[in-house]
C-alpha positions as CSV (number, residue, x, y, z in Angstrom):
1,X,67.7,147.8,85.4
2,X,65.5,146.3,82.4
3,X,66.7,149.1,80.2
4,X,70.4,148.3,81.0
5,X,70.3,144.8,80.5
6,X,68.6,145.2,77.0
7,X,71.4,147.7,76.4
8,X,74.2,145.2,77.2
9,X,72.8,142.4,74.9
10,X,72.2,144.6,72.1
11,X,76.1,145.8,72.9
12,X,77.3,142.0,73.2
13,X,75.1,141.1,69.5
14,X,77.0,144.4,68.2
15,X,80.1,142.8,68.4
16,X,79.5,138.8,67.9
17,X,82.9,137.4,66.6
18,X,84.8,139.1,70.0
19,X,82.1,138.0,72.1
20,X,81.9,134.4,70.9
21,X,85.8,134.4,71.0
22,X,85.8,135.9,74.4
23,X,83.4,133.4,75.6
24,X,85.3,130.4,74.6
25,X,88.0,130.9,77.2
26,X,85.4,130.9,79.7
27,X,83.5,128.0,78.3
28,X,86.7,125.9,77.7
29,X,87.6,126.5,81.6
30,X,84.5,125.7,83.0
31,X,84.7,122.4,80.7
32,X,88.2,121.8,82.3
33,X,87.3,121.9,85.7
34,X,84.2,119.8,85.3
35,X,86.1,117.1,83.2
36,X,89.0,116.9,85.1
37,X,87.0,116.9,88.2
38,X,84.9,113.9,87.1
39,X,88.0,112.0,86.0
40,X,89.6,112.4,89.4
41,X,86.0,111.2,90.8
42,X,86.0,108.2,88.6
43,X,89.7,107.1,89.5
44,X,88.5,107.4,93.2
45,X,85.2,105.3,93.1
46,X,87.2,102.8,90.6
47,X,89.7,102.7,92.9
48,X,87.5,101.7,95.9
49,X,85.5,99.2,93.8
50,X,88.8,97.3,93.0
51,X,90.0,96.9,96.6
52,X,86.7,96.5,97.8
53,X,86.3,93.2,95.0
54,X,89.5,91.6,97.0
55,X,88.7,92.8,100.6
56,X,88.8,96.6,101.9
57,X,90.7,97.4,105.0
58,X,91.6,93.5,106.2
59,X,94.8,91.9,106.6
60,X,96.1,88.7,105.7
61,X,98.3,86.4,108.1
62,X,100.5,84.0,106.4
63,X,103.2,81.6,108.2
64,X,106.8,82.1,108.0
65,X,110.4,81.1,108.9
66,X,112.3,82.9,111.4
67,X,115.6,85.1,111.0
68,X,116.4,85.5,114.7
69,X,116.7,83.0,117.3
70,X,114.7,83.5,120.6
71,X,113.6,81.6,123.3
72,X,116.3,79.2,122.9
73,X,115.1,78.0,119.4
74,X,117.2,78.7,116.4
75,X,116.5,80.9,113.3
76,X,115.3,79.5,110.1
77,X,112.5,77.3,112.2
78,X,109.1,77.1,110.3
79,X,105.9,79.0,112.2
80,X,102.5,77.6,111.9
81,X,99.7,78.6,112.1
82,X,96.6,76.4,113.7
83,X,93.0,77.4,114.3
84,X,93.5,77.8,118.1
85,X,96.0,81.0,116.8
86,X,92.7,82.8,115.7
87,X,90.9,82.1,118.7
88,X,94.1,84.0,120.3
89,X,94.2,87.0,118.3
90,X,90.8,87.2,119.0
91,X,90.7,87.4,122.9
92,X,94.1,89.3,123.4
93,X,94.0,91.8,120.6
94,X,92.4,95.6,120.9
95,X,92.7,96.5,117.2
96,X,90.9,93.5,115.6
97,X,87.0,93.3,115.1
98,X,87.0,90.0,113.5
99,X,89.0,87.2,112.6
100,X,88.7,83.6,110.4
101,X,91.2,81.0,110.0
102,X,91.8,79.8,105.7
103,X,92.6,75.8,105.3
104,X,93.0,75.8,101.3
105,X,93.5,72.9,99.1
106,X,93.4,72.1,95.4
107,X,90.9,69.4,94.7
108,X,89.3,67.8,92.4
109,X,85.7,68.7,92.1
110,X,83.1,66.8,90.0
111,X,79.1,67.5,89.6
112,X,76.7,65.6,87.0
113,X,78.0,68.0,84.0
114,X,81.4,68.6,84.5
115,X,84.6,68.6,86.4
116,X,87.2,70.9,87.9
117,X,90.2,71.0,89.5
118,X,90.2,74.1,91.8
119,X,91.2,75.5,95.2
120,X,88.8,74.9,97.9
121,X,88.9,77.0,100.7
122,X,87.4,76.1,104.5
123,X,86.3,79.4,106.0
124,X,84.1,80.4,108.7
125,X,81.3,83.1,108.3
126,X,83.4,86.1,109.1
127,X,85.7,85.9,106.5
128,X,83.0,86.2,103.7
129,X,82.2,90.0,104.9
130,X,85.7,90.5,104.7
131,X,86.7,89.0,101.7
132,X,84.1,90.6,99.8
133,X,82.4,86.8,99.6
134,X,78.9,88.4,98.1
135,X,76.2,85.6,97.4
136,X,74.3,86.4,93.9
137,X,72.4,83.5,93.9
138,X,71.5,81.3,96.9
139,X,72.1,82.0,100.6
140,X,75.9,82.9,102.2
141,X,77.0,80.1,104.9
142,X,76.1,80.9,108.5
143,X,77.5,80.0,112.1
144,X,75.1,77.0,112.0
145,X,76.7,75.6,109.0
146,X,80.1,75.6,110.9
147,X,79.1,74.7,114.3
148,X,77.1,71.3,112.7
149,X,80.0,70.5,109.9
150,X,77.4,70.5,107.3
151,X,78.7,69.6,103.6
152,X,77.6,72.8,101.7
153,X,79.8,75.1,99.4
154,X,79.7,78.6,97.7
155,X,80.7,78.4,94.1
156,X,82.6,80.9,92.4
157,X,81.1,82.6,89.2
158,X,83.2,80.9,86.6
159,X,83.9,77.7,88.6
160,X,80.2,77.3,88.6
161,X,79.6,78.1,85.3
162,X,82.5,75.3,84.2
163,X,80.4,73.0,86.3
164,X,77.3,73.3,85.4
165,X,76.9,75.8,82.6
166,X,74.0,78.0,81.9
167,X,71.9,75.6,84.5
168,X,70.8,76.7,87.9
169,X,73.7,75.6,90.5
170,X,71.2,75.7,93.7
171,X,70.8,72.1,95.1
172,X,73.1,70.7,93.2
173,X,75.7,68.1,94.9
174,X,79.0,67.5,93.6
175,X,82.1,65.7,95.1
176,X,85.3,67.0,96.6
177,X,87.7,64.2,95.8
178,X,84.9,62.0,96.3
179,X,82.6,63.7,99.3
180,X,79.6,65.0,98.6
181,X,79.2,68.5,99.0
182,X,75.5,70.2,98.5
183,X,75.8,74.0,96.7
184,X,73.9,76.7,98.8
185,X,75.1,79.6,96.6
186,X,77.1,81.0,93.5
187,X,79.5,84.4,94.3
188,X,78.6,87.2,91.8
189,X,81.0,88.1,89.0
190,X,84.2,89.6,90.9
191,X,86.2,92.4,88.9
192,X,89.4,91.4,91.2
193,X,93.3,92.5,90.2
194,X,94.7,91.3,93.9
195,X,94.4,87.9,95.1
196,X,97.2,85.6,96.9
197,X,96.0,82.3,95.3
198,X,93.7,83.2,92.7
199,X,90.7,84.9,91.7
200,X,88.1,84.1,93.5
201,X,85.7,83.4,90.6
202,X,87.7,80.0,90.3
203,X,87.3,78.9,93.9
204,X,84.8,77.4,95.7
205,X,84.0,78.0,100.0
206,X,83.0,75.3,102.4
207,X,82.6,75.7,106.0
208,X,86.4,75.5,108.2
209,X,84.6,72.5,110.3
210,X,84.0,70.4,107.5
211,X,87.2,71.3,105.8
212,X,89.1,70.2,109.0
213,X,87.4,67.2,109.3
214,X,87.4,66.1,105.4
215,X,89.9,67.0,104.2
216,X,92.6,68.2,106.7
217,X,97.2,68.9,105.1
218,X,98.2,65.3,105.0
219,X,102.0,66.5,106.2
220,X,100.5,68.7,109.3
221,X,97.3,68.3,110.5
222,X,95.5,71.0,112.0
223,X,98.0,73.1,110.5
224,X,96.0,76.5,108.4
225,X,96.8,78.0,105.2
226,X,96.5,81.8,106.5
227,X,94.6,83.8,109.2
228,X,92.4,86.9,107.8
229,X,91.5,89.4,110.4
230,X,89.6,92.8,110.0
231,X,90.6,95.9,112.6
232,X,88.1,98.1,113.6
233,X,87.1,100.7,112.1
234,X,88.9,103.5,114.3
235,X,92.8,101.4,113.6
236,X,91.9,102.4,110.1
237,X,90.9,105.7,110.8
238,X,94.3,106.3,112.8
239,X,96.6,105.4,110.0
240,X,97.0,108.4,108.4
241,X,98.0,110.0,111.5
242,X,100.4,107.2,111.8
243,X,101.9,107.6,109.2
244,X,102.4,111.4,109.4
245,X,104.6,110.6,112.5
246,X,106.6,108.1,111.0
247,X,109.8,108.5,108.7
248,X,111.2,105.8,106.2
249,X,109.0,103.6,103.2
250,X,105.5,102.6,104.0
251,X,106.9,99.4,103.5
252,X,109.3,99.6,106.4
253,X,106.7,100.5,108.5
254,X,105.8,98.3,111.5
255,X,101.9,99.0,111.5
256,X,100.1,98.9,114.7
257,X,98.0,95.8,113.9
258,X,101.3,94.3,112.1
259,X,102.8,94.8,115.9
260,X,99.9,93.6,117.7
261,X,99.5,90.7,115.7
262,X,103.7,90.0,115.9
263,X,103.6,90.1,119.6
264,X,100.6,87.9,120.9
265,X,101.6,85.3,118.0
266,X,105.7,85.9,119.3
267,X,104.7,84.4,122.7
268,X,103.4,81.5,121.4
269,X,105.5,80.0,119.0
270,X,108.4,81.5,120.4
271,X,110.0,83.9,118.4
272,X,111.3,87.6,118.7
273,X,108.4,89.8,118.4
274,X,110.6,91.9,115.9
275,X,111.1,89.2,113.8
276,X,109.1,90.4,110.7
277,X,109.9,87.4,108.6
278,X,108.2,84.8,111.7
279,X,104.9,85.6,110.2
280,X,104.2,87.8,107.3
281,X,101.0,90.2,107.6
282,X,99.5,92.2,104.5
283,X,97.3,95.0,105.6
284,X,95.5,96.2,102.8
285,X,94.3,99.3,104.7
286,X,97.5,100.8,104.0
287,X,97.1,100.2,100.6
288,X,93.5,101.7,100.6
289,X,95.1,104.6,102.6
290,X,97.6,105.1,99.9
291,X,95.9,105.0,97.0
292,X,93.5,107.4,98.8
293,X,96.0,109.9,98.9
294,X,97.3,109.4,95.1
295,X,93.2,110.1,94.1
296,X,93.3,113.0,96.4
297,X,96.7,114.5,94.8
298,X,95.5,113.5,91.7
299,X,91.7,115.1,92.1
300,X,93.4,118.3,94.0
301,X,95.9,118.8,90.7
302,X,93.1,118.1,88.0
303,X,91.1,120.9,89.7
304,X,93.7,123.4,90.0
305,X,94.7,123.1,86.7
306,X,90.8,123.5,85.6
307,X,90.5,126.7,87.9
308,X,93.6,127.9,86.4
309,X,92.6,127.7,82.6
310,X,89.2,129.5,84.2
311,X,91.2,132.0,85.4
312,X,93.0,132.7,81.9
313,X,90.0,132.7,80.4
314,X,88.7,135.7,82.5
315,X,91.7,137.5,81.9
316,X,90.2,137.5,78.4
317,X,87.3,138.7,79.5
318,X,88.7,141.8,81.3
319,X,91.0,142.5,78.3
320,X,88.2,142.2,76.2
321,X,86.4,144.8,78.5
322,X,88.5,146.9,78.7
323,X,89.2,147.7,75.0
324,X,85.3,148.2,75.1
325,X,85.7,150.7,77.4
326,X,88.2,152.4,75.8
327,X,85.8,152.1,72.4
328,X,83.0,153.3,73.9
329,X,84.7,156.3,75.7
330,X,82.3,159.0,73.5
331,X,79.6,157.3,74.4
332,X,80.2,157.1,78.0
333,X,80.8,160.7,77.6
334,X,77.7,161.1,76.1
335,X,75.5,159.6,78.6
336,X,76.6,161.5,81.3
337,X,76.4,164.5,80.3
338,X,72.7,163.6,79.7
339,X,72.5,162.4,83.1
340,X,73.4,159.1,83.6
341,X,75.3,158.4,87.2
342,X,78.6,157.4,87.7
343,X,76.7,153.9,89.4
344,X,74.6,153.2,86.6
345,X,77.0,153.5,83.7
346,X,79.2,151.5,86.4
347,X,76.2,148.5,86.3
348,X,76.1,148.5,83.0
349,X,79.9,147.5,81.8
350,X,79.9,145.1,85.3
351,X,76.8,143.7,83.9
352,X,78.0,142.8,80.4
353,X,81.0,141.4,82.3
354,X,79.5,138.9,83.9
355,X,76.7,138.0,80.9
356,X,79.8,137.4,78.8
357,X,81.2,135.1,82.1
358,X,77.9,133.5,83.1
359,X,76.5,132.9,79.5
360,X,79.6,130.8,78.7
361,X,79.9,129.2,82.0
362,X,77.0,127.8,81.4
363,X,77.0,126.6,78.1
364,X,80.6,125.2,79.1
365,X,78.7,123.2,82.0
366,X,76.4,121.7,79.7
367,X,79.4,121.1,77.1
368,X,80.6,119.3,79.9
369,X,77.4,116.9,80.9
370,X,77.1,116.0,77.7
371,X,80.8,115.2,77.4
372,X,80.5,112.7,80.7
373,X,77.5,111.3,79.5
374,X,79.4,110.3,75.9
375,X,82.2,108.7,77.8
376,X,80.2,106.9,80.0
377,X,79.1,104.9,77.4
378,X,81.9,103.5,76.2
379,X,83.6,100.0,77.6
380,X,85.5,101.6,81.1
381,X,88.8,100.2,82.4
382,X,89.4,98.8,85.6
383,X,89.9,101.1,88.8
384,X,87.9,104.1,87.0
385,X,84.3,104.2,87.7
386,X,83.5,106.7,84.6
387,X,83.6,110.5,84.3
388,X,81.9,111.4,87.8
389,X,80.3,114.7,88.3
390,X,79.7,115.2,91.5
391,X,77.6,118.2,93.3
392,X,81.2,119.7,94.7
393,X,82.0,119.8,91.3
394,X,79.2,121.7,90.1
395,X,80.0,123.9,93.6
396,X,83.4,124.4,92.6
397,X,82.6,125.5,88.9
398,X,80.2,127.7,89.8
399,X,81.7,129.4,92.5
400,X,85.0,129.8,90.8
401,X,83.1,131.3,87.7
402,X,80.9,133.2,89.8
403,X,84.5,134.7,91.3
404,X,86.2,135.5,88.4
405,X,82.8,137.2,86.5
406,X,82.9,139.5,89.3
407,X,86.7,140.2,89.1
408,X,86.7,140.5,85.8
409,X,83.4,142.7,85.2
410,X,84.5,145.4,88.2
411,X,87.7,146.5,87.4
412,X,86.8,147.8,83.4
413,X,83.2,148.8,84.9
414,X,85.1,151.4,87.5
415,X,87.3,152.6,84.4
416,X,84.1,153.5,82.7
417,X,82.3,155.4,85.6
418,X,85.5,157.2,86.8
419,X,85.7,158.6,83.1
420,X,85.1,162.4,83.7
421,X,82.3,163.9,80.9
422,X,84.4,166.5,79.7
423,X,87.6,164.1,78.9
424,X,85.3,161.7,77.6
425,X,83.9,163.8,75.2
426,X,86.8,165.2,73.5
427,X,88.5,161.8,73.2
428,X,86.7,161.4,69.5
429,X,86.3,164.9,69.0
């Protein structure tokens, strides 16, 4: 076995430029796969990231106007929603885990440094778990906060920075159209492209309670901005399968939550549970669902394509073989009419096969590291994560190369053991 390997580097070295050539197809697949695996991997955890920032897998309540009349009430009547509405949802529905009412004003907020106007929002604790409310600096609010009506508030990033620049925002009072308000914590830095009234950098949280109570809508009192609920984590697992039974837009979908949510509010405030444009619900689970299926399309394509120029590359490989076969048809000859069995002259072209394979497949992985690791440092746009290399990818490349070596390597090594002595010897004679 030593002897033939030595034999088939010294007859790779004899013929460097067609080796080096041959190699590049195999190098320049492996690279493919790798690359366009990472890319798909990076789109994916980018992807999460971005809906994560805004609120994964939560839905959003808002009121509406109704199109239909029911109940005796005519269409084109306002819906409301109050804090009692949330209380509801929470006792009658199956699907939903959690639930917080939103009162949100614009007012106009003033500390020792500086002053703001910005939205305020009155939240219970709830909703800062599903709004992706993550404290970088102080402490988050808790039950106690709400259940006492205590004056604290959560700053966003840049609305405490406006505030109170570079200083330490901990402590700190400032006043909400006059009240005093005592700041428990500053929201890290939030990458967010979704929002339905702004970023949430520029805002600034305060317990629901002492929203209600300071500062409840001057036209309808006890009247909320928007519900935001959270289903549990089985709904969201469900969707999919959902969806595969459904026909039509995902848009023109009527969501199982959507529909649960429709018909405990519908007996309420007295409108037709089909009445989509009563109350208006955005689930964002469906968007994460669909954008998880673009990344998976998109990461399936990316390595089908990379297998593919793997593939053509081993074709060159078994062309290249081949004609060394055919090249090396005296000297086949030669061997076994001193002795050498069909098996091992078999072993020795299936071995430079897959030297020819592995060597490059591995200098292509490595191409390929290095590659991602030079990207990676450069400034990286939002919803992709960087070039990703993940240990399925490596399985992927590997076993794929490992595939077509083996391909590639048998077929010319059976050509070159089937060669009778006789034949092989007159071919150059």
């Amino acid at each position: 076995m030593r002897e033939i390997i030595f034999q088939s580097f010294a007859n790779l070295r004899a013929n460097k430029l067609r080796s080096l050539l041959t190699m590049f197809g195999i190098l320049w697949g492996v690279v493919s796969i790798v690359l366009l695996s990472a890319v798909g991997e990076g789109f994916r955890r980018g992807n999460d990231a971005v809906l994560r920032e805004f609120g994964r897998n939560m839905g959003v309540v808002f009121p509406g106007r109704t199109s239909m009349q029911a109940g005796g009430e005519r269409a084109g009547r306002l819906v409301l929603l109050k804090a009692d509405d949330v209380r509801l949802l929470e006792r009658q529905s199956r699907l939903i885990r959690a639930a917080s009412p939103e009162l949100e004003r614009n007012l106009n907020i003033k500390s020792r440094f500086n002053a703001a106007s910005a939205n305020v929002s009155g939240v219970e604790p709830p909703y800062q778990d599903m709004r992706t409310i993550d404290v970088g600096h102080g402490r988050a609010m808790n039950w106690s906060d709400e259940r006492n009506g205590r004056r604290v508030a959560i700053a966003g990033a840049d609305l405490a920075r406006q505030l109170f620049g570079a200083r330490d925002p901990l402590g700190e009072v400032v006043t909400l159209n006059g009240v005093p308000f005592t700041v428990i914590g500053a929201i890290r830095k939030k990458d967010q492209d979704s929002s339905y009234s702004g970023p949430d950098n520029d805002k600034m949280f305060v317990p629901f309670s002492a929203m209600v109570r300071d500062f409840p809508r001057p036209i309808a009192p006890g009247v909320v901005s928007r519900v935001i609920v959270q289903p549990h984590d089985w709904v969201v697992a469900e969707l999919p399968k959902h969806l595969a039974t459904r026909t039509g837009l995902v848009d023109d979908i009527d969501w199982p939550m959507e529909r649960e949510i429709r018909a405990i509010l519908a007996a309420k405030h007295r409108f037709d549970p089909a009445d989509r444009d009563a109350i208006g619900v955005w689930d964002t689970s469906i968007e994460t669902m669909v954008f998880g299926r673009i990344i998976v399309y998109m990461k399936q394509f990316f390595t089908v394509v990379g297998v593919v120029t793997l593939a053509l590359g081993g074709i060159g490989v078994m062309n290249i073989m081949l004609i060394a076969v055919r090249e090396r048809t005296r000297e086949i000859g030669v061997r076994k009419a001193l002795g050498a069995t069909t098996r091992s002259v078999q072993r020795q072209f299936f071995l430079e096969g897959l030297f020819l394979t592995g060597g490059a497949g591995l200098f292509g992985m490595i191409v390929a590291l290095v590659l991602c690791a030079i990207i990676n440092q450069l400034p990286m746009p939002m919803r992709f994560s960087g070039m990703i290399v993940t240990p399925q990818t490596g399985l992927v490349a590997v076993g794929t190369l490992a595939l077509i070596g083996v391909v590639t390597s048998t077929y010319p090594a059976r050509r070159a053991a089937q060669l009778p002595p006789v034949e092989a010897l007159r071919d150059e004679m």
